[in-house]
Phi, psi and omega in degrees: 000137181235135164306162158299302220284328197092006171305098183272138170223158205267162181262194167286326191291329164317327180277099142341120205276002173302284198291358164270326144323328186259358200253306185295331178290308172328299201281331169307312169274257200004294258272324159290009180255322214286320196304286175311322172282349155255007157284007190226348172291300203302325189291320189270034182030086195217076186286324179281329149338293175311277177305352159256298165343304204281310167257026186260156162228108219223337207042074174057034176277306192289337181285325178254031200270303207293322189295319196263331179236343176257332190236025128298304166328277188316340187254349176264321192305309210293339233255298208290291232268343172269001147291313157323289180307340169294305195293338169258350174123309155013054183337143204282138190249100226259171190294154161245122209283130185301147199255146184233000000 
């Protein structure tokens, strides 16, 4: 089948239904690795995070680097300094709103 353009395209019935499973499989894992990490940038307000997460394609690579490795990271530091703060006595030192 050809286009205006001249162009040949394959149709779908034309695609072997193994390799349209695995096309479906593919984009199905993408869509849930990308779908939790950036639900999960956007929770932890991590706006450059969010925005590579958003316009990378990675097939869930760069999505589970930041789910498994940056918001571990981040949740084990915050784990430590609020252990700290039980042990030494320290009241937690909460944001203050900028004053304008």
């Amino acid at each position: 089948m050809n286009s205006h353009h001249g162009a040949s395209r394959t149709p779908m019935h034309d695609i072997p239904p193994g390799a349209r499973a695995a096309f479906v499989a593919v984009v199905a894992w993408s869509l849930a690795w990308k779908g939790a990490s950036m639900w999960r940038a956007a929770r932890n307000g991590s706006k450059p995070w969010f925005v590579g997460l958003l316009v990378t394609n990675t097939l869930g690579v760069l999505d589970a680097v930041y789910l498994f490795g940056v918001d571990r990271r981040a949740k084990r530091d915050d784990l430590t300094e609020r252990a700290i703060l039980t042990l030494t006595g320290e009241p937690e030192q909460g944001a203050h709103p900028q004053e304008t």
